[in-house]
Each structure stands twice: as C-alpha cells, then as structure tokens.
N, C-alpha and C positions, 0 to 999 in steps of 0.2 A: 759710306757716304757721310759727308761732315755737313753742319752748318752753309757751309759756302757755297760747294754743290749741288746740295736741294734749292737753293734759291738760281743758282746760273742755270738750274733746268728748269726755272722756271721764267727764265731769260726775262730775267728782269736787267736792267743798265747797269752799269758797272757802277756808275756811283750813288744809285740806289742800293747796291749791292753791299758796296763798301759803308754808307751810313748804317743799311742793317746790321753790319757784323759790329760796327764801334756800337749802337745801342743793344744789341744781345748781349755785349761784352760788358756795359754798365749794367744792364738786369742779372747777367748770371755772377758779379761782383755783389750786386745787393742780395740775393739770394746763400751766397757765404755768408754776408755780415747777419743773418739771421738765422746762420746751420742749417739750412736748408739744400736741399740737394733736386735740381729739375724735376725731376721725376718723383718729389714725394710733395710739388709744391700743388697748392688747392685753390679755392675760387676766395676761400677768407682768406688767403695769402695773397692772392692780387688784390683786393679789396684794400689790405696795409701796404702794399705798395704805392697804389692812387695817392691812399692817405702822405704817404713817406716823400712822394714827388712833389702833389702840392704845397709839404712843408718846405719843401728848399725852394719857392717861388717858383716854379714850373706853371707857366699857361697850360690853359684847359686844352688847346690844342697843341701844345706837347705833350701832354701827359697820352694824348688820344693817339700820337706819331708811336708814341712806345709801346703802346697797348698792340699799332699794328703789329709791329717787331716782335711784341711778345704771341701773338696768335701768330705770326709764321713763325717762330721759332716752336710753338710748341703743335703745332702742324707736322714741324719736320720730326720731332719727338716721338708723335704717334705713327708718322710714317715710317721711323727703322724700327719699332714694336718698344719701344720705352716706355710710352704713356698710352693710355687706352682712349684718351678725349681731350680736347683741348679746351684746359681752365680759363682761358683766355676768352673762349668765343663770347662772341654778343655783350663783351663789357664794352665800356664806350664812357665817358666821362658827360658827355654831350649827347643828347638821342636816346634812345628809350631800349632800357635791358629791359628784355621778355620776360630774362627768367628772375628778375630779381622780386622779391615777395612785398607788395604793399598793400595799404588799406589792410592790414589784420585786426581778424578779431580778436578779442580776449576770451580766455573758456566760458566767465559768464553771458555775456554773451553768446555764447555756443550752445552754452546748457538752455538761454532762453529761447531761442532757436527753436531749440527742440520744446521744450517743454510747454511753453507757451502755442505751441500749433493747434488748432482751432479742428477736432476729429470730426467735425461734424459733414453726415452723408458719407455716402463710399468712398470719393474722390478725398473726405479732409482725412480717412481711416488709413487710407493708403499712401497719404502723403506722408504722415507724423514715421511710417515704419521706413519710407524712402530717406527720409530725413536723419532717421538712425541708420543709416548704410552712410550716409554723407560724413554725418558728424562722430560717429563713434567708429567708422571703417576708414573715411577717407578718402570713399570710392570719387569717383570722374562717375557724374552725370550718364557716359556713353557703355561705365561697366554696369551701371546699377541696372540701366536698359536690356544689358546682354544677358544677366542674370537667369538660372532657367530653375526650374522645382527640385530640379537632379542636385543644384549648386549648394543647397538649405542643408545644415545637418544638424536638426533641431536638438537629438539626442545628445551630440556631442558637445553641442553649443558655437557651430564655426560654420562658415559661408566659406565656402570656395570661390576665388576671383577669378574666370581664364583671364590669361595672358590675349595680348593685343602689338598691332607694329610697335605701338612702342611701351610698352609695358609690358613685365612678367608675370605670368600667375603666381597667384598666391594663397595658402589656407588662411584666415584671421580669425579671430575669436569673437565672440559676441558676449556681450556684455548682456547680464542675468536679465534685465525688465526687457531688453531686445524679443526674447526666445520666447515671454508668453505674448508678445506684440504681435511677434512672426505668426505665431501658432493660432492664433486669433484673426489674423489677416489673411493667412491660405487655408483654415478650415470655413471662414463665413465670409469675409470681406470680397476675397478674391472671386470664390463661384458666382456669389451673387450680380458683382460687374460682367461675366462673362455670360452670365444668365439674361441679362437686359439687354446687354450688348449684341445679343445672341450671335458669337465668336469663342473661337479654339483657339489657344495658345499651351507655349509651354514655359513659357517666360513667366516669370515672379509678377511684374509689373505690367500692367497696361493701362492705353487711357479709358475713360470713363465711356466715350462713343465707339462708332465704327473702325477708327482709324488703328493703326496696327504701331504709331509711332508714340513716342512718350515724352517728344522735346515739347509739345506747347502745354502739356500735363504739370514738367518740369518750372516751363516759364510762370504761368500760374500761383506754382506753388511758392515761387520768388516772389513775384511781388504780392500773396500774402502775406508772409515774413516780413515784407517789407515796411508794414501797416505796424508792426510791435516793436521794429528791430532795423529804424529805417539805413544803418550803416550798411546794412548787406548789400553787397552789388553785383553779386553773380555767384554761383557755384562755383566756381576756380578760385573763387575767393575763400571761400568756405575752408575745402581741401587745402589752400595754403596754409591758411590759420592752421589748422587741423595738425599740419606735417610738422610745422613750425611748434606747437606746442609738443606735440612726439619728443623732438629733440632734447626737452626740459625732461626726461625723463625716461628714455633707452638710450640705448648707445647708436650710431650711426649705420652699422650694417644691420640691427634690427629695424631702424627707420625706414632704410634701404626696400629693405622685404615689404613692410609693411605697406608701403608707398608704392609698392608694385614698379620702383626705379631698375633700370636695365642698371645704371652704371652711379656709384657713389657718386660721382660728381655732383650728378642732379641733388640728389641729396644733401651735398654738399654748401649748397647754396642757398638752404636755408641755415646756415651753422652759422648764425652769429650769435655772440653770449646772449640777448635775450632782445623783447619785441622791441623796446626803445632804440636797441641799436640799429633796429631794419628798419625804423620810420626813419631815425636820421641819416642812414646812410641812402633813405630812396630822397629824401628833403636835398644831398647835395651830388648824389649819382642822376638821381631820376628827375630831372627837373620840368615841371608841370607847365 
C-alpha cells in the first residue's frame, strides 16, 4: 500500500487527495535536502521544518495545512510498520501542543524546591521525601501514590516504579541523602501517621486523615512551595523541568527508561539544545 492508497481508503476527495500527494512530495524533498530519511525523521526535525517554512513566507495557516499532510503521511507510515508513532501528532503552529514543555524550571530552583520545604509535623516529614521522588526520580504525582513498601530497596539504594497504561516500569536509583530520608520516614514518620489515623495500608505514602487518597496531600504540598518558589505551577511542571534537565546529561534511551516513556518520541520532545530554546520555541509554537 503506497501513500495514495491509504488516503483513497480513507476516501477522502480526489482533489484533497491530489494536494496531499503534491504537499508529502515537497516535505519528503525537504527531508533529502537535510539527509534525512522518513523513518528516521523526529519531533526536533518537525520543529526545523515550521522554522524552514516560515522562513520562505509561509502563513501560519499553511504551515498548519502541511503539518496536516505531514501527520497523515506519517499515520500511513506507522500503519505499514515503518514508524512506531507519529512525530507529527499534536503540532500545530496555532493552538496549544500538550506535549510541548513550558514554564521550566531551572535545577536551582529544583534544588530549592526541595531543600527549602518546611519538615515541620508529619504531613511537612512526608512531603520533603515525596518531593525527592518528584525531583530526583521524576515520578507523576499518580506513581509516587501507587508506590507500596515492597517498591523501597533501601539497601541497594533504588525504588522500583510499576509500569501504568502509559508508562513502563522501571528500577531508578536514589540519590545518598534520599535513603537516610526514606529510612527515617518508614521507620518513625510513616507508623506514627497510621497510628493517629488509626488506618492499614501498604502504600509508602498517605494522607495525614481518614481518607485513603493522596491528591489534596499532593495539592497542599503545591501551594506550600508555592510561598518560596512562586514560579511552580503544578507537578507536571516539575517532572518536565526534571526530564528536560536529564537530557543535559544522559543520552536519550537512558532518559527514555528513566521517564518511564513507552516510546522515544515522547522523549524526544524534550530534545531541544537547551531551556532557552523551549521557551522561545513555546513564545512562537505555543502562543498565550
């Protein structure tokens, strides 16, 4: 099945049909002029081609006509088994990329983050060690929750992540001040909340009352951070920062792991040379 026949089964009109094959046929020409070959091409490689349109005067809504053409071209890609995902999806020149990374933070900030959190009472004990699962692991809010006492391997120094619909598990390592934090927090912190609570779990984490859930724990603990370190705007913020700094320093299939991503792409999309580039590419991709 070629190009042409994945979209006539998708019975689209013949001369919708016909302008998609003239625009795949200018993107897979631009894709030569940069040795590039379909299948090895990435999300920072559509990102220089936005760039490469609007320098030849292309409106924002052409650029956004080709972007179609390029997510059904790389649609039909993963459908004969070429490409595993499509680099294409959810770009848009106009309208808001999900996946693209903005408001980052910088490490010091990160480190303040952490370091600045306020231990005080059970709830500030258990937050500072949650907050090192954020900032030093990486974790999603929804893994730190899932977390159970089986997952800790204090001896060896590494938390086990399970995998989730969209994430893989993974072992990670913990960083040295983490492990006497841990060991301090499930030999005294932890009983003691379960003790007042008078409640059984087997999970790492819970909230400080009755309830069995850990998102208004979570919320909480935001907007105290929020008091030292008013840029923070959410946990997904956090973790982006987090992945986004990774990259300054492993190679992309260790981020991959680390990030608990199913598929490099995702990964991929934090790959710009460094944080200035992803403010000004969210400044003229992601407009406010």
């Amino acid at each position: 099945m070629n190009f042409q026949q994945y979209l006539e089964k998708k019975q689209l009109s013949t001369n919708t049909i016909e302008g998609y094959i003239r625009a795949s046929n200018k993107l897979l020409e631009w894709f030569k002029s940069e040795d590039l070959k379909p299948e090895d091409v990435r999300y920072a490689d559509m990102l220089t081609f936005i760039r490469y349109a609007g320098s030849k005067g292309n409106s924002k809504r052409h650029i956004n006509q080709q972007l179609t053409v390029a997510r059904h071209y790389f649609n039909y890609l993963t459908k004969i088994g070429k490409v595993k995902d499509n680099v294409a999806d959810n770009l848009f020149v106009k309208g808001v990329s999900r996946r693209l990374p903005h408001d980052l933070l910088d490490e010091e900030q990160l480190q303040d983050i952490y370091e600045k959190y306020p231990t005080k009472g059970l709830a500030g004990k258990r937050n500072k060690v949650i907050l090192g699962m954020m900032i030093y692991q990486g974790l999603k809010t929804e893994e730190v929750a899932k977390l159970k006492l089986e997952d800790i391997q204090l001896k060896k120094g590494k938390v086990y992540v399970p995998g989730g619909k969209r994430s893989n598990s993974r072992m990670l390592p913990l960083a040295a001040h983490q492990v006497l934090e841990i060991k301090e927090y499930l030999d005294k912190t932890l009983p003691l909340i379960l003790e007042l609570a008078e409640k059984e779990t087997d999970k790492i984490f819970t909230s400080t009352g009755q309830s069995v859930r850990l998102s208004n724990s979570i919320t909480k603990l935001l907007k105290n951070v929020q008091k030292y370190v008013p840029e923070v705007k959410s946990a997904k913020q956090i973790r982006m920062s987090v992945i986004t700094h990774w990259l300054s320093k492993f190679n992309i299939r260790e981020v991959q792991h680390m990030a608990g991503h199913r598929y490099v792409s995702s990964t991929e999309h934090y790959q710009l040379t460094n944080l200035d580039d992803l403010q000004n590419d969210l400044n003229e991709y992601h407009p406010l």
